[in-house]
C-alpha positions as CSV (number, residue, x, y, z in Angstrom):
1,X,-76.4,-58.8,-48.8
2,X,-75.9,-59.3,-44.8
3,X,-72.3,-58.1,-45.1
4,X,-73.4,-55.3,-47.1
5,X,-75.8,-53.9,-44.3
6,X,-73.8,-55.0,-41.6
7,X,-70.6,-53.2,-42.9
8,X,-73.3,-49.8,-43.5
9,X,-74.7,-50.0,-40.5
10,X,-71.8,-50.3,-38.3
11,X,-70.1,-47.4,-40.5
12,X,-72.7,-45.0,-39.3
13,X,-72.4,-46.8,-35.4
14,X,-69.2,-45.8,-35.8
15,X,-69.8,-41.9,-37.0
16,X,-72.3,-41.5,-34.7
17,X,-70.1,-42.6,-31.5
18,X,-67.3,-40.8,-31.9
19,X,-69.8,-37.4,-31.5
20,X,-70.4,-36.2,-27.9
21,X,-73.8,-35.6,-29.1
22,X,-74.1,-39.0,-31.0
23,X,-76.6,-41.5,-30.0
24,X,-76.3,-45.5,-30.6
25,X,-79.3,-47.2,-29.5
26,X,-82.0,-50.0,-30.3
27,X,-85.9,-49.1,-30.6
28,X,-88.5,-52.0,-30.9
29,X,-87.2,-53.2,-34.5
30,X,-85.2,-50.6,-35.4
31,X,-81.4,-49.6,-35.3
32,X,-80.6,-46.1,-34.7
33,X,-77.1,-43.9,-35.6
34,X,-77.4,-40.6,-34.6
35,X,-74.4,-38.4,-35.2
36,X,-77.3,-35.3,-34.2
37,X,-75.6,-33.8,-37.2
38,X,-76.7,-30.8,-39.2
39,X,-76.9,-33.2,-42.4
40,X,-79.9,-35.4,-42.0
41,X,-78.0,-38.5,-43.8
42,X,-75.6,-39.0,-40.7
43,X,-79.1,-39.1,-38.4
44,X,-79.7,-42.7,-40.0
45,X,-82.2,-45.4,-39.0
46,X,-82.1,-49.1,-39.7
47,X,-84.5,-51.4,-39.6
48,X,-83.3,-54.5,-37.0
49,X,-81.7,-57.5,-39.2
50,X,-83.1,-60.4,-37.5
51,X,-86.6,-60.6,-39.0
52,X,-88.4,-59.3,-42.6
53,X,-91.0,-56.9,-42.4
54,X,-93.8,-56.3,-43.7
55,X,-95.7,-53.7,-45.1
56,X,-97.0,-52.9,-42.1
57,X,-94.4,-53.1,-39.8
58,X,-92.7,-51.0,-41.8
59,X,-95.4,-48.1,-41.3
60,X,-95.4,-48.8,-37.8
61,X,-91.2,-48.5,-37.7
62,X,-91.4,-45.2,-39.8
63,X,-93.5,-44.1,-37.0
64,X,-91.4,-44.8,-34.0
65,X,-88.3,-43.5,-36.1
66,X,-90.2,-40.2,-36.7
67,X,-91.4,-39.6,-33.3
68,X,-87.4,-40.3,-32.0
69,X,-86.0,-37.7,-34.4
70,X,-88.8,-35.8,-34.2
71,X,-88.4,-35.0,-30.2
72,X,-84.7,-34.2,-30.9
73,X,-85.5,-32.2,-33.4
74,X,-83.7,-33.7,-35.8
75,X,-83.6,-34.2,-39.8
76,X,-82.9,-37.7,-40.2
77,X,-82.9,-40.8,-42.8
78,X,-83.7,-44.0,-43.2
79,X,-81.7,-46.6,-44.7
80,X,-83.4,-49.5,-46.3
81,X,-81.5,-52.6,-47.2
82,X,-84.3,-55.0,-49.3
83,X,-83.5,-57.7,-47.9
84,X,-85.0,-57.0,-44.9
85,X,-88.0,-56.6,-46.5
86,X,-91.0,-59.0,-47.8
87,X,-92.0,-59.1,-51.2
88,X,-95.2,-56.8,-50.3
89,X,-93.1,-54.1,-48.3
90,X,-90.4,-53.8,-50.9
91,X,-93.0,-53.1,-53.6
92,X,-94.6,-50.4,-51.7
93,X,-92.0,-49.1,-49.4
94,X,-91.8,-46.1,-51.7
95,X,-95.4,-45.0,-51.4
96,X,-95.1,-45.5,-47.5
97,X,-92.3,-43.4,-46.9
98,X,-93.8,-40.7,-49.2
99,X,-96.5,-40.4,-47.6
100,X,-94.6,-40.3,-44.2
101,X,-93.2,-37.1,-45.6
102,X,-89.9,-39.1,-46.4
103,X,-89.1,-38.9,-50.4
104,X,-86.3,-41.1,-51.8
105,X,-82.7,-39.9,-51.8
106,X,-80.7,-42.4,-53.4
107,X,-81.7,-45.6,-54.6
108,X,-77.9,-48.0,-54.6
109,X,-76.8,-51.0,-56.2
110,X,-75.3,-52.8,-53.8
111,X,-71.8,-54.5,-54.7
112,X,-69.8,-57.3,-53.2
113,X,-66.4,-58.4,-54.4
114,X,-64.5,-61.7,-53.0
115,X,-61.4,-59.8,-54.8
116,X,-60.4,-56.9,-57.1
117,X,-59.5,-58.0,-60.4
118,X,-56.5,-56.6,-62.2
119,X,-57.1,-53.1,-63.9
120,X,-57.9,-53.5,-67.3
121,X,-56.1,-50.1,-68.2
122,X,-52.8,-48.6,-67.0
123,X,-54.4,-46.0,-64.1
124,X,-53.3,-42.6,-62.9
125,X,-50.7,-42.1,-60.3
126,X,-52.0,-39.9,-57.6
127,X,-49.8,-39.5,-54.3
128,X,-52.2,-41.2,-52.0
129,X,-51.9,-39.8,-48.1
130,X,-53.6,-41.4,-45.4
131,X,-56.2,-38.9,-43.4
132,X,-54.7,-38.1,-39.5
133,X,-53.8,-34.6,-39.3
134,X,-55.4,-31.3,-39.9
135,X,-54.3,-31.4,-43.0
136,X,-55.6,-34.3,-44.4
137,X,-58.7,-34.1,-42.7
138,X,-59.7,-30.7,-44.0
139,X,-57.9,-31.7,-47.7
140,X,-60.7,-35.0,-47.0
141,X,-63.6,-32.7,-46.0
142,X,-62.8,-30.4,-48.8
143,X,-63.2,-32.7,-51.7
144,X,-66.2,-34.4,-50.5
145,X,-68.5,-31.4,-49.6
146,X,-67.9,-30.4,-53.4
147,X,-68.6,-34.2,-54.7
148,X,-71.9,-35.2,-52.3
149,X,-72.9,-31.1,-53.0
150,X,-73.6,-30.1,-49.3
151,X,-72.3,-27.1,-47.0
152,X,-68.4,-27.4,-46.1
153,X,-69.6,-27.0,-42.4
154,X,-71.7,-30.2,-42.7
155,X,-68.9,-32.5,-43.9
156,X,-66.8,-31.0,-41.7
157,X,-68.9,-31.9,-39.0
158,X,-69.1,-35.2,-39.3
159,X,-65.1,-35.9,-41.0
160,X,-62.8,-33.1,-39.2
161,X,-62.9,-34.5,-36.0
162,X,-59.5,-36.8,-34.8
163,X,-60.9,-39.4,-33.3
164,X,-63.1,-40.5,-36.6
165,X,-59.8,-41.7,-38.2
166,X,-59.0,-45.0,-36.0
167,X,-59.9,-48.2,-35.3
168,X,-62.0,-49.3,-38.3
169,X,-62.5,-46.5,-40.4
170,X,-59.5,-45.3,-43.0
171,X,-59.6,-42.2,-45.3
172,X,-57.2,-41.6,-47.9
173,X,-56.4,-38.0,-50.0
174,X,-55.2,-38.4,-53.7
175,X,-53.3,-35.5,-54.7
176,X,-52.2,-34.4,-58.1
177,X,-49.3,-31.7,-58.2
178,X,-49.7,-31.0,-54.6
179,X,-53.5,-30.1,-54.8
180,X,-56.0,-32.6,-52.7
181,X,-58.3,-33.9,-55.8
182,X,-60.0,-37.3,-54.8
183,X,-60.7,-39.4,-51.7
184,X,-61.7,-42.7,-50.7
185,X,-62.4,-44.5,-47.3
186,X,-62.5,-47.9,-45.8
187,X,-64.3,-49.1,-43.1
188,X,-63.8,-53.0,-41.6
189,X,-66.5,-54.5,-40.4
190,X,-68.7,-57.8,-40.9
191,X,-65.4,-59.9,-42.1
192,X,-65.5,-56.9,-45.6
193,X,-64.1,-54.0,-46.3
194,X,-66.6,-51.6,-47.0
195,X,-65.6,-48.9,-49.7
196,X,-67.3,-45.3,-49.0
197,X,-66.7,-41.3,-50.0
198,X,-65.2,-42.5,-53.7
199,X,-65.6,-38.7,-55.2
200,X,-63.2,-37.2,-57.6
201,X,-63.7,-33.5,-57.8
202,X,-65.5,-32.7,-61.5
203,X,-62.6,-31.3,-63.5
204,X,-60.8,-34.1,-62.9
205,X,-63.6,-37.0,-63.6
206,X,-63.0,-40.0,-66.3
207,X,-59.5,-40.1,-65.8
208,X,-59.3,-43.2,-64.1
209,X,-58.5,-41.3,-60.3
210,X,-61.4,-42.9,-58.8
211,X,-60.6,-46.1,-59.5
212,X,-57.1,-45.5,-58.7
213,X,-58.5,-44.5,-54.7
214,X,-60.5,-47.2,-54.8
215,X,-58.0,-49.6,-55.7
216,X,-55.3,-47.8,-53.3
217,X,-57.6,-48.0,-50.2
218,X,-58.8,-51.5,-51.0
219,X,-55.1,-52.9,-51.0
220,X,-54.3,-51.1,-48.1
221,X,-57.4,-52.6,-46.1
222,X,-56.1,-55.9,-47.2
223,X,-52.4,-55.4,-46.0
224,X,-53.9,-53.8,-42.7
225,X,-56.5,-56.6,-41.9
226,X,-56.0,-59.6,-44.1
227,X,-59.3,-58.8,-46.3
228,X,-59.7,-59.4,-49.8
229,X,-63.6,-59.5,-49.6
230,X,-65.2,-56.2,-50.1
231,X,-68.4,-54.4,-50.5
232,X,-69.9,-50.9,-51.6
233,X,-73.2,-48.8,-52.9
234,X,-72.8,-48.0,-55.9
235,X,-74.8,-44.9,-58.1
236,X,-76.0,-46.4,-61.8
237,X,-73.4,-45.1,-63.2
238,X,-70.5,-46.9,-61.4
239,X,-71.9,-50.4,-62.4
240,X,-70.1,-51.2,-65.3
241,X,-66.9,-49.9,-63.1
242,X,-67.2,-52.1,-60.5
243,X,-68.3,-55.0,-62.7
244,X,-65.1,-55.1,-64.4
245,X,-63.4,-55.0,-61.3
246,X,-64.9,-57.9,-59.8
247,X,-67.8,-56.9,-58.1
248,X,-71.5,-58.4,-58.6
249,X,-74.9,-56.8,-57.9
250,X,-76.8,-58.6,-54.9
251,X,-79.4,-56.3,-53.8
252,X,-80.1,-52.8,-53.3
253,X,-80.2,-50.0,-50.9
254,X,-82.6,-47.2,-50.8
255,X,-82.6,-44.3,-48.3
256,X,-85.6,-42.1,-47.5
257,X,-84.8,-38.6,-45.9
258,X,-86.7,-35.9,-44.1
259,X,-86.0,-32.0,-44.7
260,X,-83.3,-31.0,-42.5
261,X,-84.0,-28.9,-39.9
């Protein structure tokens, strides 16, 4: 479960940074990644990985992370990996955070594969193109705004700009007949690949084109950086998918979000 947090975390260090208005900092127990963005999910907090917390310090962390945001005048979220938490905490982190204003948003299996196992199905072709350009970058931004249901102008906030698409972090495109259908991204970080934006726009859904991406982007990560090990949230739904590919439930990640503002 520390890869899987580590590789989440640093993911949203590295959104966060590569905005002018971004902020990467440490508060008393906490782990900030501001990207200041319009979407409250890419204002994240963390809580620090070096000790559990309890109930409440948990209260007390919710508090501090409120009070940052709050000055800046920011929606934001908070990102809870369990195993940061003591038995106590995780039983009632809910009931804190809702009464902090802060209702669930997603509540993740999280996933960890030492290696993909071979498809069990002959997949979909898609011609796979790597984001860089403008192109690709608006073709990424396109499909995921329509997948994750936000505003284009969010997505495009946090995905159009250049300089997201070096160093760690890798997006791919699928396209089908030309027309920009699925995407997938990679990012490397805590010795794992971590597998993010999986969306396949809905008309084109249980066809096997996610699993294609995911399957592209993972090999590619392991050509790149020598990585076989990987790691991902999964919704409910994707269990049985990633089961079969290898992957093995070791925890969970919940995330708690304010209204944005």
């Amino acid at each position: 479960m520390e890869s899987v947090e580590q590789n989440l975390r640093q993911t949203f260090e590295w959104l966060a940074s590569r905005r002018a208005e971004g902020e990467v900092r440490e508060i008393t127990g906490l782990r900030i990644a501001s990207a200041a963005a319009s979407f409250q999910m890419f204002n994240s907090v963390f809580l620090d990985p070096n000790a559990a917390v309890s109930a409440t310090d948990l209260e007390r962390r919710i508090v501090s992370a409120k009070v940052h945001f709050g000055a800046r005048g920011l929606g934001w979220s908070f990102w809870v990996c369990d195993h940061l938490l003591d038995p106590k905490a995780g039983r009632r982190a809910r009931s804190i955070f809702d009464a902090h204003g802060m209702p669930t948003a997603s509540d993740l299996p999280a996933m960890i594969a030492d290696s993909i196992a071979p498809p069990r199905r002959t997949l979909p072709a898609l011609e796979v193109r790597r984001v860089g350009d403008e192109g690709t970058r608006l073709a990424f931004c396109a499909v995921g705004c329509v997948c994750f249901h936000v505003p284009p102008a969010w997505f495009r906030e946090i995905f159009l700009p250049e300089n997201v698409w070096a160093g760690p972090a890798a997006g791919y495109v699928g396209y089908l007949d030309g027309e920009p259908i699925a995407t997938a991204l990679t990012f490397i970080a805590g010795g794992v690949a971590g597998a993010y934006n999986v969306a396949t726009l809905p008309g084109y859904r249980r066809r096997g084109y996610a699993e294609f991406m995911i399957r592209t982007s993972l090999e590619r990560a392991r050509e790149s950086h020598g990585l076989s090990r990987s790691i991902l949230q999964s919704t409910e739904q994707g269990v049985a998918l990633y089961t079969r590919m290898g992957y093995r439930r070791v925890g969970r990640v919940q995330v708690f979000a304010s209204e944005n503002r």
